[in-house]
mmCIF file of the C-alpha atoms, coordinates in Angstrom:
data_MODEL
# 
_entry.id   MODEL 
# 
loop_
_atom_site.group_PDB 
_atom_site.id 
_atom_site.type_symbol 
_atom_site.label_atom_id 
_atom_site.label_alt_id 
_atom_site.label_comp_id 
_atom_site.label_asym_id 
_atom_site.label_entity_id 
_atom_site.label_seq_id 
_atom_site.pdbx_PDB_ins_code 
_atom_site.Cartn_x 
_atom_site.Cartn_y 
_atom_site.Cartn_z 
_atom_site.occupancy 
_atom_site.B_iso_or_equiv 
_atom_site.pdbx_formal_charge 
_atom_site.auth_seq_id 
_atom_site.auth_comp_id 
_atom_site.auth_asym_id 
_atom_site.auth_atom_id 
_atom_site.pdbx_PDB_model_num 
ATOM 1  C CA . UNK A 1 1  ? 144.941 -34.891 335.184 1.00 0.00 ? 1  UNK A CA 1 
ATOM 2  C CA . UNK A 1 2  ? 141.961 -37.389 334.242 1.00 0.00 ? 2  UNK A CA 1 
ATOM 3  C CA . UNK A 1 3  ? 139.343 -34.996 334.816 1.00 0.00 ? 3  UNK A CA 1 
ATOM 4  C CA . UNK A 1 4  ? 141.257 -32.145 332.560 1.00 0.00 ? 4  UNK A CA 1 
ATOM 5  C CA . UNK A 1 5  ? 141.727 -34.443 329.880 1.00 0.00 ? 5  UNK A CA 1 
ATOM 6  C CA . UNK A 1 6  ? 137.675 -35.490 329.694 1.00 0.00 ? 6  UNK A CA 1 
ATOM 7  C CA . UNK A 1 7  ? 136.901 -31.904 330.089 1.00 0.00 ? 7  UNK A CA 1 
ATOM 8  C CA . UNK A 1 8  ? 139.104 -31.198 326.667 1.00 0.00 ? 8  UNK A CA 1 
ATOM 9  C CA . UNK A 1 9  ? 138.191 -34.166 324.968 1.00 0.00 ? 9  UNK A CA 1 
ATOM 10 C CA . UNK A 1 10 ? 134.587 -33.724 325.394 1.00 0.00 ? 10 UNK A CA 1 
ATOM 11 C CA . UNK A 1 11 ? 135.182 -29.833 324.691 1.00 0.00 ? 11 UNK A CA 1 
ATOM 12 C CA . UNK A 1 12 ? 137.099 -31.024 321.337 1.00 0.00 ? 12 UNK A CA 1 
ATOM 13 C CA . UNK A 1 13 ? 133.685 -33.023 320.322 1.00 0.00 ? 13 UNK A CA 1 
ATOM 14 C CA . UNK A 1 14 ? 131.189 -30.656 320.979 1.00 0.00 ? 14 UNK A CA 1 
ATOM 15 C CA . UNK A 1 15 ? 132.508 -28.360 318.959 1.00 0.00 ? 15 UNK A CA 1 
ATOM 16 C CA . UNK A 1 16 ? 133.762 -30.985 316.303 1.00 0.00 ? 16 UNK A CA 1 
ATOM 17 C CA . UNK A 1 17 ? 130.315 -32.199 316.090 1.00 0.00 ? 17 UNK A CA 1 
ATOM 18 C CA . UNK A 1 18 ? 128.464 -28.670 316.210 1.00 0.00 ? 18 UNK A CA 1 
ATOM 19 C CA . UNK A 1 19 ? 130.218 -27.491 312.740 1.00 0.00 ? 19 UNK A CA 1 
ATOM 20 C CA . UNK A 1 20 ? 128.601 -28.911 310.112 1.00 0.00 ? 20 UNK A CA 1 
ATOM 21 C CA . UNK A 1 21 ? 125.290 -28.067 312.067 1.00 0.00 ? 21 UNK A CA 1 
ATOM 22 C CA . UNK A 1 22 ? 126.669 -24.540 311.954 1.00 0.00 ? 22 UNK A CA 1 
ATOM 23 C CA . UNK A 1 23 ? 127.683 -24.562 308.438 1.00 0.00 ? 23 UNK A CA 1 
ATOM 24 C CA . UNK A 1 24 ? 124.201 -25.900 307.385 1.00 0.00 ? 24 UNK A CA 1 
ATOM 25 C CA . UNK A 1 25 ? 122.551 -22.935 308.295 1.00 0.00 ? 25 UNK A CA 1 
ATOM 26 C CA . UNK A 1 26 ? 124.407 -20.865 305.363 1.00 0.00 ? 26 UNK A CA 1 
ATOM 27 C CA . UNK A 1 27 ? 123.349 -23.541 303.041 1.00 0.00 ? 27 UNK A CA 1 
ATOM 28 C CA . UNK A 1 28 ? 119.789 -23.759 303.922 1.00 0.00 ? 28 UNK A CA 1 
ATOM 29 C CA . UNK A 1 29 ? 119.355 -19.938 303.797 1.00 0.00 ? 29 UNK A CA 1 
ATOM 30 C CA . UNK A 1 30 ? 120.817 -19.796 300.229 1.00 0.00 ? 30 UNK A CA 1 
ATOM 31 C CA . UNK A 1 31 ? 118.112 -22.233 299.009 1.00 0.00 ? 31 UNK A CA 1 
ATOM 32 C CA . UNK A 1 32 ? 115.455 -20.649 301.304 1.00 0.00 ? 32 UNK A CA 1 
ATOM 33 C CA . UNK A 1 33 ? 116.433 -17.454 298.902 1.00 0.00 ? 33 UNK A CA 1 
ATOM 34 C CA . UNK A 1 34 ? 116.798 -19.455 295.935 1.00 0.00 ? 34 UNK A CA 1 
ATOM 35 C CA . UNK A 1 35 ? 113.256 -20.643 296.047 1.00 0.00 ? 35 UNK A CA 1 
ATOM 36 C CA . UNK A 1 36 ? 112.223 -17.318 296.786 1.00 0.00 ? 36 UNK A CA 1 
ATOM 37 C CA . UNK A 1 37 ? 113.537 -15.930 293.361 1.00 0.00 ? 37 UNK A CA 1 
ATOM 38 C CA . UNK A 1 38 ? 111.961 -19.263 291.506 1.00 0.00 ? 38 UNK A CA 1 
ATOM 39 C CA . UNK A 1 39 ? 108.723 -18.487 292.963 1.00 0.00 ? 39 UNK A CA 1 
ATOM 40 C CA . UNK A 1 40 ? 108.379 -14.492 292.834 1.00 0.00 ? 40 UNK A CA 1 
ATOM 41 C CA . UNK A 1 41 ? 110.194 -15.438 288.786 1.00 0.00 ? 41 UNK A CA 1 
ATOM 42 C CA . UNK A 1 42 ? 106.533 -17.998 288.424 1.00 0.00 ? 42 UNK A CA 1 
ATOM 43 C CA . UNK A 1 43 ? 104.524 -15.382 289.935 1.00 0.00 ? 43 UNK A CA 1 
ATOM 44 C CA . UNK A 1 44 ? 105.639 -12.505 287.498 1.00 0.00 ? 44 UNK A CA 1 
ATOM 45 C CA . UNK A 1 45 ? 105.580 -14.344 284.963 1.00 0.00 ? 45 UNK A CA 1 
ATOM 46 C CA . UNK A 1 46 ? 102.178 -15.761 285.394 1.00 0.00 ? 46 UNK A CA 1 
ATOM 47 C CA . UNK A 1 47 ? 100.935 -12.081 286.000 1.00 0.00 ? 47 UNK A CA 1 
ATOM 48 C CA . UNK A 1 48 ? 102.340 -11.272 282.708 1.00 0.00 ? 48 UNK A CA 1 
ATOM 49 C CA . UNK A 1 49 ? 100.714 -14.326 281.018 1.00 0.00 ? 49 UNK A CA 1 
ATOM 50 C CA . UNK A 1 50 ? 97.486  -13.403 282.633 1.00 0.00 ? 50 UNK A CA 1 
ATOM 51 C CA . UNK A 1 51 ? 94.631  -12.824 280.190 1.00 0.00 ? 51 UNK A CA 1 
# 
């Protein structure tokens, strides 16, 4: 009984601890794309500035 409750409790906090590790990856992709659009945005319009 001892060894089946450490098994879930330890199950329980891997996976507790795991999601906002998970959930970080959405949010770091969004401003990975986000600074993608500010930069190509600089780029054209420094093109268009260009003499």
């Amino acid at each position: 009984m001892y060894k089946k409750t450490t098994i879930l409790t330890l199950s329980l906090l891997t996976l507790l601890s795991a999601a906002p590790l998970l959930s970080a990856c959405h949010t770091t992709a969004g401003a990975g794309e986000d600074i993608s659009k500010t930069g190509q945005a600089i780029e054209k319009s420094a093109d268009k500035h260009a003499p």
